[in-house]
PDB file with one MODEL, atoms N, CA, C and O in Angstrom:
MODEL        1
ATOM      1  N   UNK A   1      87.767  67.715 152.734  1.00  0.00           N
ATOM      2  CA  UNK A   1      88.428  68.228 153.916  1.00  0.00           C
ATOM      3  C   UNK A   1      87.803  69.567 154.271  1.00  0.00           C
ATOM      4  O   UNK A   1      87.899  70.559 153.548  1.00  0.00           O
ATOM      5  N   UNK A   2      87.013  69.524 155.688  1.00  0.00           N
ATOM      6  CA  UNK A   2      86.856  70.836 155.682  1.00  0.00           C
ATOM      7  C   UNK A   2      87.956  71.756 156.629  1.00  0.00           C
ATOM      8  O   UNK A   2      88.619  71.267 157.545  1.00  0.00           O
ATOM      9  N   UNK A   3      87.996  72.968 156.273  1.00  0.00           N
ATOM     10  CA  UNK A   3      88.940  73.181 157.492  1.00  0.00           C
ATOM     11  C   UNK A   3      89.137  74.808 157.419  1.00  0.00           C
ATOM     12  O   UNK A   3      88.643  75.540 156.562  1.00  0.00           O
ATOM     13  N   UNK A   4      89.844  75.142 158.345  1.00  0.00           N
ATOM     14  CA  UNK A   4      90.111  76.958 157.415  1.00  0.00           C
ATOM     15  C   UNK A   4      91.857  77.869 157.524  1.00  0.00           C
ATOM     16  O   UNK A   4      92.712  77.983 158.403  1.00  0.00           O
ATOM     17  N   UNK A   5      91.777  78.112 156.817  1.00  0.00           N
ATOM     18  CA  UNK A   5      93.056  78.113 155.906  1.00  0.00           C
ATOM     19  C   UNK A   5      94.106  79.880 156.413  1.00  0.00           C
ATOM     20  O   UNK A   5      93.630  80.974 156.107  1.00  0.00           O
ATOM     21  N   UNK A   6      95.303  79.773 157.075  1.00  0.00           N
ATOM     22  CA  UNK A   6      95.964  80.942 157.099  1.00  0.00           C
ATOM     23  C   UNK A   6      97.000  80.817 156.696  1.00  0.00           C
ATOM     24  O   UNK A   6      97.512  79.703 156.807  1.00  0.00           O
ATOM     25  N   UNK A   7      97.667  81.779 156.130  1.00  0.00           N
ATOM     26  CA  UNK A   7      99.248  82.210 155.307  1.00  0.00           C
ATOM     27  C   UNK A   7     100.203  82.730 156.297  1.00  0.00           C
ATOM     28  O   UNK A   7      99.923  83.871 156.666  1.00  0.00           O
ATOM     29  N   UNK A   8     101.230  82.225 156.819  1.00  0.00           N
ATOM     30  CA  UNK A   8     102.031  82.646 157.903  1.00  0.00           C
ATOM     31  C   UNK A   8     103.432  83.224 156.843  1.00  0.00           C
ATOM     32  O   UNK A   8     103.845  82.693 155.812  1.00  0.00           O
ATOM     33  N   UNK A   9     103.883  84.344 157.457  1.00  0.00           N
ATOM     34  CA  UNK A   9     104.818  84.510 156.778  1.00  0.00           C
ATOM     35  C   UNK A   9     106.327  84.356 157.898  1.00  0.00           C
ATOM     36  O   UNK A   9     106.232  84.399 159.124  1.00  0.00           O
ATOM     37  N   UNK A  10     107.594  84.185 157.177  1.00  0.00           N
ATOM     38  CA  UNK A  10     108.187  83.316 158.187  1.00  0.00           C
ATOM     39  C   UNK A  10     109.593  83.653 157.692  1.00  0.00           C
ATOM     40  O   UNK A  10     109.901  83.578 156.502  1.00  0.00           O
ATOM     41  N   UNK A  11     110.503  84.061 158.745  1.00  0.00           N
ATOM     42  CA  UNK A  11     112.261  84.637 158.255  1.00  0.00           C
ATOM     43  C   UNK A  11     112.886  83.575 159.051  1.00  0.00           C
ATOM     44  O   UNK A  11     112.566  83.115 160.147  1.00  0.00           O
ATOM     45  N   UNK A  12     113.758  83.316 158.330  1.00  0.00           N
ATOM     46  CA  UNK A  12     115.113  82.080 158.550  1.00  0.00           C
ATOM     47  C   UNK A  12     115.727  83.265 159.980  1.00  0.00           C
ATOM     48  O   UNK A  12     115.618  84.457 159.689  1.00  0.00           O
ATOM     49  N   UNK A  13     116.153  83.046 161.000  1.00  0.00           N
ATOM     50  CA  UNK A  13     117.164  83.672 161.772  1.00  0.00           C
ATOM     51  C   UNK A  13     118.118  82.069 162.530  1.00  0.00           C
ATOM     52  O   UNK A  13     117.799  81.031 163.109  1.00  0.00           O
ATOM     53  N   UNK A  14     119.180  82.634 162.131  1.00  0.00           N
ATOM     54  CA  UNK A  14     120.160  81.404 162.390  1.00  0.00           C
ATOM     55  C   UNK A  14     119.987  80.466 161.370  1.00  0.00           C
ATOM     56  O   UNK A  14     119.352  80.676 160.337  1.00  0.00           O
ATOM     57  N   UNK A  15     120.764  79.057 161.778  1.00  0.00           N
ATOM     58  CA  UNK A  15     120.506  78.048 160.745  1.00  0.00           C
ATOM     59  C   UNK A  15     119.774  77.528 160.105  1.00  0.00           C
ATOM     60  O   UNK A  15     119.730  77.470 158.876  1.00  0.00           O
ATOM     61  N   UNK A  16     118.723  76.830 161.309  1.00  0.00           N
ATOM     62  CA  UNK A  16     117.226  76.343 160.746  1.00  0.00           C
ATOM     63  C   UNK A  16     116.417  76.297 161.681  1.00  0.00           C
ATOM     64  O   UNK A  16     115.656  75.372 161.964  1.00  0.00           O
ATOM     65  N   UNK A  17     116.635  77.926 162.521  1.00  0.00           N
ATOM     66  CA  UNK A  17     115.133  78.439 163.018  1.00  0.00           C
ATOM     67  C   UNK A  17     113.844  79.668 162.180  1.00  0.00           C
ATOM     68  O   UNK A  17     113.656  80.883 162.132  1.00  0.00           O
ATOM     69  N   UNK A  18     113.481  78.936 161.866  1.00  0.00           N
ATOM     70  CA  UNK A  18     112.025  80.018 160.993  1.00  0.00           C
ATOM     71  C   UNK A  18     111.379  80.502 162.148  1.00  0.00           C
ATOM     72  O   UNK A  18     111.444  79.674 163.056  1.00  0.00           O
ATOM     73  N   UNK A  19     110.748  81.588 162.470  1.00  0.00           N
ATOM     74  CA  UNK A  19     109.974  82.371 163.186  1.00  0.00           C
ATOM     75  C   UNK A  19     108.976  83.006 162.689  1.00  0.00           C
ATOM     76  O   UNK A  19     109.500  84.062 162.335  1.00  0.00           O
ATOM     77  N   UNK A  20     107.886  83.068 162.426  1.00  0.00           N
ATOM     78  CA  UNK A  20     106.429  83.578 161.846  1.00  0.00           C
ATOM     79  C   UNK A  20     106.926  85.100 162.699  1.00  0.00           C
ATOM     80  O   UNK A  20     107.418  85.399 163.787  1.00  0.00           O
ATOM     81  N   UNK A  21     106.493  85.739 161.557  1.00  0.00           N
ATOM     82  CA  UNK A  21     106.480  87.205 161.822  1.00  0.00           C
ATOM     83  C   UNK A  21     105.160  88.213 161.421  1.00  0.00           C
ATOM     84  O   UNK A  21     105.235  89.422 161.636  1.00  0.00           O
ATOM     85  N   UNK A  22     104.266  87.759 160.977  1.00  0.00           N
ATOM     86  CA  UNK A  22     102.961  87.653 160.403  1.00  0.00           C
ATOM     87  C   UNK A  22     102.045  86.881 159.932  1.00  0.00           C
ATOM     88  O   UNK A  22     102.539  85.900 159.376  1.00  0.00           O
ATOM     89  N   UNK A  23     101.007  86.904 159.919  1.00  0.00           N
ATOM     90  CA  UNK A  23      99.707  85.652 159.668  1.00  0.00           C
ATOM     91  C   UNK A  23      98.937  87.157 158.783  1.00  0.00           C
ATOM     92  O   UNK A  23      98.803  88.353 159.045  1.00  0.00           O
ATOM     93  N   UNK A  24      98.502  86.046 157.407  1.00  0.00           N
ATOM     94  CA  UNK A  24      97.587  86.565 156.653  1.00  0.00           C
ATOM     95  C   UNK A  24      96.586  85.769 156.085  1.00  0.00           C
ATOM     96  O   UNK A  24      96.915  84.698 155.575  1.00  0.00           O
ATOM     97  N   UNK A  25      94.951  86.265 156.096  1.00  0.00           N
ATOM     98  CA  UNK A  25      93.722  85.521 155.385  1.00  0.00           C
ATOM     99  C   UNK A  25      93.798  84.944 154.276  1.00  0.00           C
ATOM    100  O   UNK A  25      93.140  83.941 153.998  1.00  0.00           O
ATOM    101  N   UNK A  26      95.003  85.778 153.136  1.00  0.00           N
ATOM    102  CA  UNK A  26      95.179  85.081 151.941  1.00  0.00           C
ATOM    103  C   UNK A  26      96.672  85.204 151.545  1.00  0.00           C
ATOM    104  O   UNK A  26      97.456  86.074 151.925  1.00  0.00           O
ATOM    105  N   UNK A  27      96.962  83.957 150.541  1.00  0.00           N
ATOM    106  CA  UNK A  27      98.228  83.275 150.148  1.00  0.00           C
ATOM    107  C   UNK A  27      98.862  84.563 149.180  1.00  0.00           C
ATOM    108  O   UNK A  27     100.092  84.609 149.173  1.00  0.00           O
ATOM    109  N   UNK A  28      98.018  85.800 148.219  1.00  0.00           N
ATOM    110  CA  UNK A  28      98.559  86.362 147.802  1.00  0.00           C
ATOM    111  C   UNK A  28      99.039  87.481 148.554  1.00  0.00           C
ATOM    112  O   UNK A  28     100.250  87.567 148.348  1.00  0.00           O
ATOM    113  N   UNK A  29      98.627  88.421 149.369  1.00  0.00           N
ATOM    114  CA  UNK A  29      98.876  89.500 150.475  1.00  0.00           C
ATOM    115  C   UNK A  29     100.369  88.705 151.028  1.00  0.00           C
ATOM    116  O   UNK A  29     101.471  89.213 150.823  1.00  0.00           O
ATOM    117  N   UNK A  30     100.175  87.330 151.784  1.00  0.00           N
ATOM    118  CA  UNK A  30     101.141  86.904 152.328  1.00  0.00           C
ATOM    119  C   UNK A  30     102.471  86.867 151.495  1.00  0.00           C
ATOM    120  O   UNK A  30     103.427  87.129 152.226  1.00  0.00           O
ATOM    121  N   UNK A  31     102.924  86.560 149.862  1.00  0.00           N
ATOM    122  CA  UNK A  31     103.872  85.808 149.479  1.00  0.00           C
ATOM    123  C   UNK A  31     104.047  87.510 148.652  1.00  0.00           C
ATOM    124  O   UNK A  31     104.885  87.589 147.755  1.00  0.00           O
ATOM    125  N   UNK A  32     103.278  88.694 148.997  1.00  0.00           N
ATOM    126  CA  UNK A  32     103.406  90.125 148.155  1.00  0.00           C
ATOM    127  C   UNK A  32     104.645  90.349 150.041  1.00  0.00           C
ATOM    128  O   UNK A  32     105.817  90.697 150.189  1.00  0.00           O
ATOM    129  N   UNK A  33     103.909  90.066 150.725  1.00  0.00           N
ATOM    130  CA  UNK A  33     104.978  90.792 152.019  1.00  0.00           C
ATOM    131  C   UNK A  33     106.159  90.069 151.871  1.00  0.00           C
ATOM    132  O   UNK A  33     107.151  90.797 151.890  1.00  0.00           O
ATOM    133  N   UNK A  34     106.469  88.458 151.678  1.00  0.00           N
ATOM    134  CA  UNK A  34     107.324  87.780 151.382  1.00  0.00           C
ATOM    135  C   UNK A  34     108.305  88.020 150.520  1.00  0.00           C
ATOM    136  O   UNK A  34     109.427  87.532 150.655  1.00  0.00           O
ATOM    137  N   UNK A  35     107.956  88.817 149.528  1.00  0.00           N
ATOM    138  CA  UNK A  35     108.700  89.390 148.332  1.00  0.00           C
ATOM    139  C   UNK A  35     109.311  90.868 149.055  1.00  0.00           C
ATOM    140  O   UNK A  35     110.470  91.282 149.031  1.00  0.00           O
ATOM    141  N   UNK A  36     108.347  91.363 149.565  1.00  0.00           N
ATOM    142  CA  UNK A  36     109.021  92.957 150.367  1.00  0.00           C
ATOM    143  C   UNK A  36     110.133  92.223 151.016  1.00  0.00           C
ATOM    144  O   UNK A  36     111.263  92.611 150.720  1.00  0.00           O
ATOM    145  N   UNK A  37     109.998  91.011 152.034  1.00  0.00           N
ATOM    146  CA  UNK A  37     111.311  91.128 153.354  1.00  0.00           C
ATOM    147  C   UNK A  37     112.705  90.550 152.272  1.00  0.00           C
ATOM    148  O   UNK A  37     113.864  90.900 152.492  1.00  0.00           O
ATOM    149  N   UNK A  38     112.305  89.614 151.097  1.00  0.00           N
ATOM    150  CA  UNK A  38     113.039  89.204 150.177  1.00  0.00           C
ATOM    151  C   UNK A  38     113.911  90.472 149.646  1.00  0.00           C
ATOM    152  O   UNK A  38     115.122  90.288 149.519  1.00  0.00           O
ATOM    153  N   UNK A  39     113.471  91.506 149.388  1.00  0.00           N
ATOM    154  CA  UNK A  39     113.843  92.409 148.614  1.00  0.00           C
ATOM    155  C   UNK A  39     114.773  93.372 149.630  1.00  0.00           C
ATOM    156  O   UNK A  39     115.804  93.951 149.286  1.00  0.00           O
ATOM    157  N   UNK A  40     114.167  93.403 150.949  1.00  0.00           N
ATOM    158  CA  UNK A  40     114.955  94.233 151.704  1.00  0.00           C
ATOM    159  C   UNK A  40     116.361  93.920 152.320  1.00  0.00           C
ATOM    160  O   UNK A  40     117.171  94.697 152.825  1.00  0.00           O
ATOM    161  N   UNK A  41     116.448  92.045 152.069  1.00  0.00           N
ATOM    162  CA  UNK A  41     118.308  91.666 152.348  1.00  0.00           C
ATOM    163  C   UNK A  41     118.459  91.130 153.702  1.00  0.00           C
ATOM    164  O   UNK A  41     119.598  90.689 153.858  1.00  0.00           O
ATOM    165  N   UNK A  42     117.547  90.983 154.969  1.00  0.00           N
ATOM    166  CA  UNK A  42     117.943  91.572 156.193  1.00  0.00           C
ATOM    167  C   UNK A  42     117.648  90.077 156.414  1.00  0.00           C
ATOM    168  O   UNK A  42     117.594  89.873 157.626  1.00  0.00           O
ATOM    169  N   UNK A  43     117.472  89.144 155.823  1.00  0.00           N
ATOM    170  CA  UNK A  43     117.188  87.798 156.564  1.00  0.00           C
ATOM    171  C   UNK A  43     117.588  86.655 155.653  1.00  0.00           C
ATOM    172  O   UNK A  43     117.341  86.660 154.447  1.00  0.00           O
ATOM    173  N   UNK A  44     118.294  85.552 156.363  1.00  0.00           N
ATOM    174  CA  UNK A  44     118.756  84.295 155.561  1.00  0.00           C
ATOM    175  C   UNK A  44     118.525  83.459 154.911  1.00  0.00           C
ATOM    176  O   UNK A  44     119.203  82.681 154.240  1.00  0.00           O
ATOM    177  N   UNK A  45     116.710  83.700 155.238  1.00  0.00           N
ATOM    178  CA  UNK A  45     115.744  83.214 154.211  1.00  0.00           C
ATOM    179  C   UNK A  45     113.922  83.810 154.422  1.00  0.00           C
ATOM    180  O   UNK A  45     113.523  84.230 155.508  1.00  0.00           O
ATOM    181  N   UNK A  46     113.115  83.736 153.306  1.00  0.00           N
ATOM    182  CA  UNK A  46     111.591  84.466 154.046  1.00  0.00           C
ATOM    183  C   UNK A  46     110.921  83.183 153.118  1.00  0.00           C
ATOM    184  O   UNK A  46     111.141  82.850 151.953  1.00  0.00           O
ATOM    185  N   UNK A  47     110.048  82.643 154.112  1.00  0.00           N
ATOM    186  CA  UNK A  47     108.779  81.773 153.507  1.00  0.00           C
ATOM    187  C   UNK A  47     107.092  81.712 153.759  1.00  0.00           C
ATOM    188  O   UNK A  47     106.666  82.178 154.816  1.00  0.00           O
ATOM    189  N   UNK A  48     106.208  81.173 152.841  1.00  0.00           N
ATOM    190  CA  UNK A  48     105.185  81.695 153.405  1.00  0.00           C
ATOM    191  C   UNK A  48     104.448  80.093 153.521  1.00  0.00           C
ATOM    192  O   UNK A  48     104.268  79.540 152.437  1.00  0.00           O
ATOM    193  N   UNK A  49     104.230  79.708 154.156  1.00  0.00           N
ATOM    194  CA  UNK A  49     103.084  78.356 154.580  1.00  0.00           C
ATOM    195  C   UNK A  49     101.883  78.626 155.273  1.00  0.00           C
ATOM    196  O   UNK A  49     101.493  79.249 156.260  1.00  0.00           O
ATOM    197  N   UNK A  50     101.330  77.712 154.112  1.00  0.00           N
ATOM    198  CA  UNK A  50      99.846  77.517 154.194  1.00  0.00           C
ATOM    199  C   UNK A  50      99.656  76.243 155.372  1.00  0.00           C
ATOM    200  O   UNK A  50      99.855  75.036 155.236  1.00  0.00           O
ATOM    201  N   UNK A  51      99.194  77.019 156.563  1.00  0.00           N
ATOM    202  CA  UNK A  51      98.362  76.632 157.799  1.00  0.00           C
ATOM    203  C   UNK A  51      96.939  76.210 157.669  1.00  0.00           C
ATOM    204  O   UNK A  51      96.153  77.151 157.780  1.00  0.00           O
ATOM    205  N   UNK A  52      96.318  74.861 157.431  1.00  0.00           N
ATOM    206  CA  UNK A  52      94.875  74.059 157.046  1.00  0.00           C
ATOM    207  C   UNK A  52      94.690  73.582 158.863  1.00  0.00           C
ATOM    208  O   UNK A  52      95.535  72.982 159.527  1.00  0.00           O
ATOM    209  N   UNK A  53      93.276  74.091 159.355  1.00  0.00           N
ATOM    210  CA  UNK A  53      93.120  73.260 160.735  1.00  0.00           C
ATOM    211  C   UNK A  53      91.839  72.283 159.797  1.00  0.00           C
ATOM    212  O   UNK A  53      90.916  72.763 159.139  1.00  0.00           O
ATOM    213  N   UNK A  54      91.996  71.555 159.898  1.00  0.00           N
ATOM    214  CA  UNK A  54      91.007  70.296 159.881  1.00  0.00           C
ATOM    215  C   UNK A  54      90.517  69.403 161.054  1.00  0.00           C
ATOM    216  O   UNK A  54      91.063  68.525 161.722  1.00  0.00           O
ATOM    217  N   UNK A  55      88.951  70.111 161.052  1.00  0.00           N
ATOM    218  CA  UNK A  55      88.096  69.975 161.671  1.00  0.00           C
ATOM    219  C   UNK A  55      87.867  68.284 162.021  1.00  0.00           C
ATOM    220  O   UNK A  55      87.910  67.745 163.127  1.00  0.00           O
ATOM    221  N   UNK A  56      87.590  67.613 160.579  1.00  0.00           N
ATOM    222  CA  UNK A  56      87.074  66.377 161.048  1.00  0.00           C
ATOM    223  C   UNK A  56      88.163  65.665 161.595  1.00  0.00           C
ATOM    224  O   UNK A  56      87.892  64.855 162.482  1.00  0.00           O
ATOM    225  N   UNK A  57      89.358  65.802 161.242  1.00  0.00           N
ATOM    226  CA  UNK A  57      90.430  65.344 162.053  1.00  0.00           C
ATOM    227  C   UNK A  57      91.153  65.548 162.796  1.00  0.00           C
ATOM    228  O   UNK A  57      92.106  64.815 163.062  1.00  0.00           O
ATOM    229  N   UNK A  58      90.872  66.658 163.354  1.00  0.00           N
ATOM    230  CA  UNK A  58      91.083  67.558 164.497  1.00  0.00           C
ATOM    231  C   UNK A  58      92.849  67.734 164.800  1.00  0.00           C
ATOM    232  O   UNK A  58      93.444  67.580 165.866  1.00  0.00           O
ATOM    233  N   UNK A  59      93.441  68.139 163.335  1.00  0.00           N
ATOM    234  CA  UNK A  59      95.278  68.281 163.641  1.00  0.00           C
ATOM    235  C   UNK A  59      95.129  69.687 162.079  1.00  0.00           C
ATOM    236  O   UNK A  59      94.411  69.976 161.122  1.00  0.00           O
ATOM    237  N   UNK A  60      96.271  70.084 162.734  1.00  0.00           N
ATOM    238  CA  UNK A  60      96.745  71.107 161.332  1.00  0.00           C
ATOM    239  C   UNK A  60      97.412  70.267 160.587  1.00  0.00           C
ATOM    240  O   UNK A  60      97.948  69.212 160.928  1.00  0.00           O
ATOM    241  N   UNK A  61      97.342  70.982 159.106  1.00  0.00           N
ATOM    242  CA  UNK A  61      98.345  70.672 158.481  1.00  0.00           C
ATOM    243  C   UNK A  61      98.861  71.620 158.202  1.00  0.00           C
ATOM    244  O   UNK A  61      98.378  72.678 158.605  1.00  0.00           O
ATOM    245  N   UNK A  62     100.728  71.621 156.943  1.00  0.00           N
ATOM    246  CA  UNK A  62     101.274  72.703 156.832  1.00  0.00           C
ATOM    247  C   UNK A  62     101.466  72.354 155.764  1.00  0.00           C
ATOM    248  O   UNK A  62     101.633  71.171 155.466  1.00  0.00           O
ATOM    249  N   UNK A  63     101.489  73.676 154.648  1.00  0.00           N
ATOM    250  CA  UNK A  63     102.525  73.567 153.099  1.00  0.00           C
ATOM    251  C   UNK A  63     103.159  74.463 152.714  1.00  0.00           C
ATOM    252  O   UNK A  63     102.527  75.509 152.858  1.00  0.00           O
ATOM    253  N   UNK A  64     104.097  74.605 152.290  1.00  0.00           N
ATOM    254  CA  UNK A  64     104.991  76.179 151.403  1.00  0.00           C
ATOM    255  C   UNK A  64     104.905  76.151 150.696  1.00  0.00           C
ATOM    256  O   UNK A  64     105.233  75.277 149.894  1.00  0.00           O
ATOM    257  N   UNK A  65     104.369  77.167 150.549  1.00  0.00           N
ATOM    258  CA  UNK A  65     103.760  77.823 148.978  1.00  0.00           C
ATOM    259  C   UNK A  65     104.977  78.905 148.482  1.00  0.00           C
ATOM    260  O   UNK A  65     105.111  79.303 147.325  1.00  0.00           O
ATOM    261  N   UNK A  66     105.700  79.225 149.464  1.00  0.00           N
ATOM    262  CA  UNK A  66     106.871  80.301 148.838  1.00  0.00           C
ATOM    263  C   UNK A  66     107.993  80.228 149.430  1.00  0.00           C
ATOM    264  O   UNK A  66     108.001  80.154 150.659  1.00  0.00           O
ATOM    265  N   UNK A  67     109.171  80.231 148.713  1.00  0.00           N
ATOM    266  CA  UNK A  67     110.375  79.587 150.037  1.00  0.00           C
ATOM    267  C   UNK A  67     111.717  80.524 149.014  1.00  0.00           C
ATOM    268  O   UNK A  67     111.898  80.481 147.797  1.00  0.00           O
ATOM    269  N   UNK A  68     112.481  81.316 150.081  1.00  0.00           N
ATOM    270  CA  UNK A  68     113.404  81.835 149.062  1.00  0.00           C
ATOM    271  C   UNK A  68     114.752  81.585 150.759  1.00  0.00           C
ATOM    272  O   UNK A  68     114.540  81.497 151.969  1.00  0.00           O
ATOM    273  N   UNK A  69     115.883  81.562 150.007  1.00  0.00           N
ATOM    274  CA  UNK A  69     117.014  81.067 150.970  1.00  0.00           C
ATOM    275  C   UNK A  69     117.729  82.275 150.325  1.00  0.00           C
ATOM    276  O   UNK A  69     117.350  82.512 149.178  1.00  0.00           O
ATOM    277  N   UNK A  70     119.128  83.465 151.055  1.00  0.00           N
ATOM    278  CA  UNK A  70     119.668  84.471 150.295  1.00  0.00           C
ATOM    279  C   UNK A  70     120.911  83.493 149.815  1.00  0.00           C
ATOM    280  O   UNK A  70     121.911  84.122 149.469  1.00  0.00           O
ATOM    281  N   UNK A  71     121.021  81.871 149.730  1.00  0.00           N
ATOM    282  CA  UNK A  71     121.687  81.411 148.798  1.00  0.00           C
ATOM    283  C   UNK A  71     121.571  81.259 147.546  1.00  0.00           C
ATOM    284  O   UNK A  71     122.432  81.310 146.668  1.00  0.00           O
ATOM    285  N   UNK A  72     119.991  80.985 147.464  1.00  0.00           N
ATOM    286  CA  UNK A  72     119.311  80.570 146.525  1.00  0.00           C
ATOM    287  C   UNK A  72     119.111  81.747 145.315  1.00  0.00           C
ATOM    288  O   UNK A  72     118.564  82.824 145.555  1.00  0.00           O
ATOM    289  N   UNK A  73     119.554  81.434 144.192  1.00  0.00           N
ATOM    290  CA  UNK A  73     119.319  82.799 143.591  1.00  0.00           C
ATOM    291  C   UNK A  73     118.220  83.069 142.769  1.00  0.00           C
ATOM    292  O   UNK A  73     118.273  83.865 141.831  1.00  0.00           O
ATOM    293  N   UNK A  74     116.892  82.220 143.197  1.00  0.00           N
ATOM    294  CA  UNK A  74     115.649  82.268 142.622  1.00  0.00           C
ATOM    295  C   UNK A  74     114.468  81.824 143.695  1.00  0.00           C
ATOM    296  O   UNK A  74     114.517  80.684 144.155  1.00  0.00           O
ATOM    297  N   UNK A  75     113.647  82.521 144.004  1.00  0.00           N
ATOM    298  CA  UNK A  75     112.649  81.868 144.494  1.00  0.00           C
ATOM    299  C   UNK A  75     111.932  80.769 144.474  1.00  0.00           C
ATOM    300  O   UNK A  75     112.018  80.134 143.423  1.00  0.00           O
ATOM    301  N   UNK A  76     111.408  80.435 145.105  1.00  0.00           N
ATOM    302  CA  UNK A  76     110.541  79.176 144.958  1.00  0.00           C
ATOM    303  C   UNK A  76     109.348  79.310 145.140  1.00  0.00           C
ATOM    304  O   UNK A  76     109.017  79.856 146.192  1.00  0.00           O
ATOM    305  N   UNK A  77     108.435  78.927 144.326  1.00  0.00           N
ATOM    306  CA  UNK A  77     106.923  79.128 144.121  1.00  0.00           C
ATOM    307  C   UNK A  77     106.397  77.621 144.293  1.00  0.00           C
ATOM    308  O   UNK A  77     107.087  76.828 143.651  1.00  0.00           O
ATOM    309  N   UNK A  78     105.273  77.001 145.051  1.00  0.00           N
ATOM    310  CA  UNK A  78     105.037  75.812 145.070  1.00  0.00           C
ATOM    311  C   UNK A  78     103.661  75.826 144.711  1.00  0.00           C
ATOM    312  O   UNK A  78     103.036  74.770 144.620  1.00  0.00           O
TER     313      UNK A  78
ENDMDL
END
């Protein structure tokens, strides 16, 4: 697969609207800011997905690599 790869970082507001609030080159920078908005309380959930555009097949794909809910009382690392 070739393709090229961004880290969106992303806050729960309301039920189950996520909103990207930053885009980063790499998965660690992204899921280090993910841990800051985690830590600061102010949102219902913060996640970070990995954005792949693939070229030969010309569609994105998406994955979460970090997903924390302020129900949840542990993060999620994928």
């Amino acid at each position: 697969m070739g393709g090229s790869l961004t880290f969106d970082v992303l806050v729960l507001s309301g039920k189950s609207q996520w909103t990207s609030i930053s885009r980063w080159p790499g998965a660690t920078a992204a899921q280090n800011e993910a841990r800051k908005l985690v830590a600061a309380t102010k949102h219902l959930g913060v996640k970070v997905s990995q954005e792949t555009y693939d070229h030969p097949e010309n569609r994105f794909k998406e994955k979460t690599l970090f997903k924390h809910l302020t129900s949840d009382k542990k993060a999620q690392h994928r």
